[in-house]
C-alpha positions in Angstrom: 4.0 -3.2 -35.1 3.0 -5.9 -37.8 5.2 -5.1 -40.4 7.9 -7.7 -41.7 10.9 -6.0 -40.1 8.9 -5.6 -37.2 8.1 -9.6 -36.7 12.3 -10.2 -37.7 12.7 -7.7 -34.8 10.5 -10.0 -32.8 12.1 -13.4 -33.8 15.3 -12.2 -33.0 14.6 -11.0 -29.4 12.1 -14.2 -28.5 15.3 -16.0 -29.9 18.4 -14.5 -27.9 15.7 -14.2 -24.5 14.8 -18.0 -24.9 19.0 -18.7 -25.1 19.5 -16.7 -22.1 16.8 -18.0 -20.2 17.8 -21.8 -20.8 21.6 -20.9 -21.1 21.7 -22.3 -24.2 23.5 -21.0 -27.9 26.8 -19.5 -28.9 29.0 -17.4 -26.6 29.5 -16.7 -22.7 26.3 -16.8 -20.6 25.0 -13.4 -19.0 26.1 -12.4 -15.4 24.1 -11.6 -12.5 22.8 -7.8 -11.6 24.6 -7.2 -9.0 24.5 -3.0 -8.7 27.5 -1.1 -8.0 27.5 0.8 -4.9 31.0 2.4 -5.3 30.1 5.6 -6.5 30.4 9.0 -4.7 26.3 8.9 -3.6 25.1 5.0 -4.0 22.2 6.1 -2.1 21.3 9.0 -4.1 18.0 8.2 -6.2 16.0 10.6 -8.8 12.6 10.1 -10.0 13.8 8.8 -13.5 11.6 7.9 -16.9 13.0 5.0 -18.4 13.0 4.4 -21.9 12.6 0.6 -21.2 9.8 1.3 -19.3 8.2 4.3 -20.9 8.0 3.6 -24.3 5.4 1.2 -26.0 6.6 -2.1 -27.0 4.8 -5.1 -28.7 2.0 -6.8 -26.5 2.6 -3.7 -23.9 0.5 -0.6 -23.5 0.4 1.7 -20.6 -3.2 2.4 -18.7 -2.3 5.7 -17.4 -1.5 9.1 -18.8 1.7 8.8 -16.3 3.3 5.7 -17.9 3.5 4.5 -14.6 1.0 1.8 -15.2 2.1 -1.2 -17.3 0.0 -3.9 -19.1 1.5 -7.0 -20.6 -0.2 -10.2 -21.8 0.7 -12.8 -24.8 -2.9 -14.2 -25.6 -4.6 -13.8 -29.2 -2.5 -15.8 -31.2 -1.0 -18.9 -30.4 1.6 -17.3 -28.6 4.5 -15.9 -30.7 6.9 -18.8 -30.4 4.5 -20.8 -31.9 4.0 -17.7 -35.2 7.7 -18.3 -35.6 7.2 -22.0 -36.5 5.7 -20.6 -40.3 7.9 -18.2 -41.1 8.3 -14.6 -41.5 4.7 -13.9 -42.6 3.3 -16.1 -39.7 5.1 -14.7 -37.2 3.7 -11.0 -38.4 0.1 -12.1 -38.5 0.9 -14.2 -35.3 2.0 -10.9 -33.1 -0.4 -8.9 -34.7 -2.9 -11.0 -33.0 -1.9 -11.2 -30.1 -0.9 -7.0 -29.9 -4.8 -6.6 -31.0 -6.0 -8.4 -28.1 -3.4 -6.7 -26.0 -4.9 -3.3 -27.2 -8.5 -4.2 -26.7 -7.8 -5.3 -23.2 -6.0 -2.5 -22.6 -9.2 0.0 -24.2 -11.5 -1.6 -20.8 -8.3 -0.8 -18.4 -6.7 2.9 -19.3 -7.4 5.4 -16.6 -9.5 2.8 -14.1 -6.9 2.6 -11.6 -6.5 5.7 -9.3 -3.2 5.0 -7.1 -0.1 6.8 -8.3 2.9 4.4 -8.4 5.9 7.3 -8.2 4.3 8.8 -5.4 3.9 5.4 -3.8 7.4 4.7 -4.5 8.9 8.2 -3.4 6.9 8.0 0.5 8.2 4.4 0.8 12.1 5.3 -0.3 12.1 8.0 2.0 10.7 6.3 4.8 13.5 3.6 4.1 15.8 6.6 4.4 16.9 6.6 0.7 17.5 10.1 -0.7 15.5 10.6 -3.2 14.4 14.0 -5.4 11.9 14.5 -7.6 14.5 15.5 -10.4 17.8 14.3 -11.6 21.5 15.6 -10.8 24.9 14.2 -11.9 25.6 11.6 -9.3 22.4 10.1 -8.7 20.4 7.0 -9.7 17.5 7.2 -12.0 14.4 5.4 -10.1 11.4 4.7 -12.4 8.4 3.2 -10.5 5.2 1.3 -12.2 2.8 -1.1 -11.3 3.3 -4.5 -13.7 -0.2 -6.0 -14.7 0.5 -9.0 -16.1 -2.3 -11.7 -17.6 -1.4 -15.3 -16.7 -2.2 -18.3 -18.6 -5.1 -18.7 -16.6 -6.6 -15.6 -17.6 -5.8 -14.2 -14.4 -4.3 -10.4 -13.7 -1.1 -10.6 -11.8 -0.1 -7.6 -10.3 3.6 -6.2 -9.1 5.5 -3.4 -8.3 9.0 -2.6 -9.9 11.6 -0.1 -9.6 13.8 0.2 -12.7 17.3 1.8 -11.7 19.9 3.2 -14.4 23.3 4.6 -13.2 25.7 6.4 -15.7 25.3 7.3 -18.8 26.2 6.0 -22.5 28.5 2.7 -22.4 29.5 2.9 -18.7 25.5 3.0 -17.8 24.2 0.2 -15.6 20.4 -0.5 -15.2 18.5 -3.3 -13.1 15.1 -4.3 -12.6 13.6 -5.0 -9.1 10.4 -6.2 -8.9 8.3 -7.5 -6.1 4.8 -9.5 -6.9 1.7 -8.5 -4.9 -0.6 -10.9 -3.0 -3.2 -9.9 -5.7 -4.9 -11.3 -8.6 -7.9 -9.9 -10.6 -10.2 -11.0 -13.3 -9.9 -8.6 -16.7 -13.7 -7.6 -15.3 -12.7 -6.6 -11.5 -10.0 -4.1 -13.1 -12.4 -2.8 -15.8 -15.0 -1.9 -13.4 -12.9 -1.4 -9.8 -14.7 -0.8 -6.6 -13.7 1.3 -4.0 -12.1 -1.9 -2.0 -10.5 -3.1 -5.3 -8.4 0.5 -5.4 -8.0 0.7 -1.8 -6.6 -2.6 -1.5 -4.6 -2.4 -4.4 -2.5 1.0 -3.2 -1.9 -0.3 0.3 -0.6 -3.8 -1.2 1.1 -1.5 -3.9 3.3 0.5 -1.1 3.7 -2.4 1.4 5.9 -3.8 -2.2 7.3 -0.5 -3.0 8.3 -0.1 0.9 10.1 -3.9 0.5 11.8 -2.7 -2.5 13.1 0.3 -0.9 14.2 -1.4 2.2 16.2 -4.0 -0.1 17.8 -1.4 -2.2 18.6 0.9 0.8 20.2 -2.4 2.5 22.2 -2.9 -0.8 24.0 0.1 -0.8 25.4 0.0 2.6 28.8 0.0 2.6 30.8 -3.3 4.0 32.9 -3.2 6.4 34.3 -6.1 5.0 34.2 -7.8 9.2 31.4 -10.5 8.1 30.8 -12.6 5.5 27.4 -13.0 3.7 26.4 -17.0 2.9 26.8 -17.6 -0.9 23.5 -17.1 -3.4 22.6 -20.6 -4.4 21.7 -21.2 -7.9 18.5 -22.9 -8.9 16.6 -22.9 -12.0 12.4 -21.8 -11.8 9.6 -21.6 -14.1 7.0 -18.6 -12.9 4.1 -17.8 -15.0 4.5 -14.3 -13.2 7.6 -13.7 -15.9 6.6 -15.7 -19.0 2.9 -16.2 -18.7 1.9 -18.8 -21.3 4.8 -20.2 -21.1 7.1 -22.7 -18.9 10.7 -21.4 -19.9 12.7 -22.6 -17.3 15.3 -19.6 -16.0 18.3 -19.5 -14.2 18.5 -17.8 -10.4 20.1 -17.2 -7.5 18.4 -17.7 -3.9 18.1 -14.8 -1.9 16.2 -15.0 1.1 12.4 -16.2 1.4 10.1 -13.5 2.9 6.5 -14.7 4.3 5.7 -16.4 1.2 7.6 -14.8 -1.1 10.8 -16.0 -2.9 13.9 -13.3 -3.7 16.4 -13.9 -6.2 18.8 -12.6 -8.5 18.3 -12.7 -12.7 20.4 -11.5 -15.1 18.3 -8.2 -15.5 18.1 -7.4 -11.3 16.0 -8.6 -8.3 12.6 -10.5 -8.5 10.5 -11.0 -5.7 7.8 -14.0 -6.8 5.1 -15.5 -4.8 5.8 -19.1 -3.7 2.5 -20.1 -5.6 3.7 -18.6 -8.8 7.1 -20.2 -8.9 8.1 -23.8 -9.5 11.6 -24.8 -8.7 13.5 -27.0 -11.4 16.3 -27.6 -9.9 18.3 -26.7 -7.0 17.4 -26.3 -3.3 16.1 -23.2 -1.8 
């Protein structure tokens, strides 16, 4: 993960994500997720294992045997943007920093948390009335469900639910990413030595999300009659330390609804649902 290709790897991607998110550099900008629901069964859902979300990736390691159980943070170093101002070699030793501390945090976390997040997902989806198997067939969606741990700027452990979907296969395959933010933050402490309350509290907040996320997708793929017209999605630019912790990139959106205290919106990569208290809005009224 610290090799020299490895940190060009890295440079390139921190690169193209910071011209996406600011809508900056060469080229058209990226569209909206919007998933198609025109196939034969649009309501048709698998239990899927995503590459995306499956297999490790810098400052990423998994806390359960499952995969199902994802761990992200960007501390250690002075973040990588800031490796990439000395070159090549700084941008290694930067991001090999900061995956160290992301692999010694993750050491106190693996295999504390007892809720299962594909189990959590598959009651919610087919309480929403989604169809949903425990294996794939031609014709359905790949669902893969995880729990997002994320550690904010403030050392803080943000926690989410997500649901990555992927329909087709090979060039004609569309994937998008919903995720939906839970009322809960831990210390890195509190998750390395849960109580009982801490994992019962954190599976019922986990499939109250997963059950939101369900509804919204089940909602989605209704057809439309085509008799009533839906009120345009506003765009507004945010900064959420939810989706770049340690840093204020400033992204582009598209206003959903607001749900108790929670914003929805549409990204270029699917459906976010982000507490009010971890968003800032830019520009734009919501």
């Amino acid at each position: 993960m610290t090799g020299l290709d490895g940190a060009h790897r890295r440079a390139f991607w921190l690169c193209a994500f910071l011209a996406i998110a600011s809508l900056t550099g060469c080229g058209a900008p990226p569209t909206y997720k919007n998933r198609p629901v025109s196939g034969a069964s649009p309501g048709t859902f698998a239990l899927a294992h995503a590459k995306a979300v499956e297999e490790p990736r810098h400052a990423m390691r998994h806390l359960d045997e499952a995969r199902s159980v994802v761990y992200t943070q960007s501390a250690g170093g002075g973040g990588v943007a800031v490796g990439l101002l000395f070159g090549p070699l700084g941008a290694a030793a930067n991001a090999g920093m900061i995956d160290n501390r992301t692999e010694l945090d993750a050491q106190r976390l693996k295999g504390k948390l007892t809720l299962e997040p594909r189990q959590l997902f598959l009651d919610a989806a087919i309480r929403q009335g989604l169809d949903v198997a425990s294996a794939g067939a031609a014709g359905q969606t790949g669902a893969t469900p995880y729990l997002h741990i994320s550690k904010a700027s403030n050392e803080r452990l943000l926690t989410a639910v997500a649901v990555r979907l992927e329909q087709g296969t090979g060039a004609d395959q569309w994937t998008g990413l919903y995720l939906y933010q839970l009322p809960l933050s831990y210390s890195l402490d509190d998750l390395a030595r849960p109580t009982e309350e801490i994992q019962r509290q954190l599976s019922t907040e986990a499939a109250r999300g997963f059950s939101e996320l369900a509804a919204f997708i089940a909602k989605e793929g209704q057809p439309k009659d085509g008799l009533g017209k839906t009120a345009p999605e506003k765009e507004f630019t945010y900064v959420s330390d939810l989706l770049t912790p340690r840093f204020e990139i400033q992204m582009r959106g598209r206003f959903i609804a607001r749900s108790e205290d929670l914003v929805w919106f549409r990204t270029f990569d699917g459906i976010y649902a982000v507490r009010a208290s971890n968003i800032k809005i830019k520009s734009g009224r919501i």
